[in-house]
N, C-alpha and C positions, 0 to 999 in steps of 0.2 A: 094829736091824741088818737083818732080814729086811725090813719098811721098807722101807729104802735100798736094797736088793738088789732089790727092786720097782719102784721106779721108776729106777734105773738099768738095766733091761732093759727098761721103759717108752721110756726114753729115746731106748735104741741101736733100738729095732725103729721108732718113730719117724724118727731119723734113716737108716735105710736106706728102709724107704719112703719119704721126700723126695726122698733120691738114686735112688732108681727113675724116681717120677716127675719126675726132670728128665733123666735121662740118656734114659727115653721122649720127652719134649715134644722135647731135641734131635734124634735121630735123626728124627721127624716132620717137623721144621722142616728138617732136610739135604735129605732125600728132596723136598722144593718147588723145587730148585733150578733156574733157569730153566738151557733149554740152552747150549749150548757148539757155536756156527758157525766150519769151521774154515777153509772157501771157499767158492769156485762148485761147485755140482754136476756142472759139464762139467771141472771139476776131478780131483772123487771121483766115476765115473759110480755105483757101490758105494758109498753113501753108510753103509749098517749093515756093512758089513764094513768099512770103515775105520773105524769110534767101534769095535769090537770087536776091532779089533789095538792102538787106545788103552786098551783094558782097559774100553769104558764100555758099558751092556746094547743100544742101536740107538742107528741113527742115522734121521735123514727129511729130505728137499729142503725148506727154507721156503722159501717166495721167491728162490727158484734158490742158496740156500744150503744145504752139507749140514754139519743141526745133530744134535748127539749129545745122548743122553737118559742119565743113570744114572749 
């Protein structure tokens, strides 16, 4: 009985560390996401104050486009 009682808390702390590190490796892999271009910059001359009333951390002009980071 105690036994079983052992490796079923073997088991469950097992499976919670698995689900740690994958709900880690996703959150890693979100945060890569390339940016989000929403037009020309002569568009948005505010290029981080427009991706920051979309809710997202800056923005920056690529290529005369203003792309949003976050």
């Amino acid at each position: 009985m105690a036994r079983s009682l052992v490796s079923m808390i073997s088991l469950n702390v097992i499976l919670a560390l698995a689900a740690m590190v994958i709900v880690l490796f996703s959150l890693g892999v979100s945060s890569k996401l390339p940016p989000t271009c929403y037009g020309a910059c002569a568009e948005f001359p505010d290029c981080t104050a427009h991706c920051k009333i979309l809710g997202l951390l800056t923005g920056k002009c690529l290529q005369d486009f203003c792309c949003c980071f976050g």
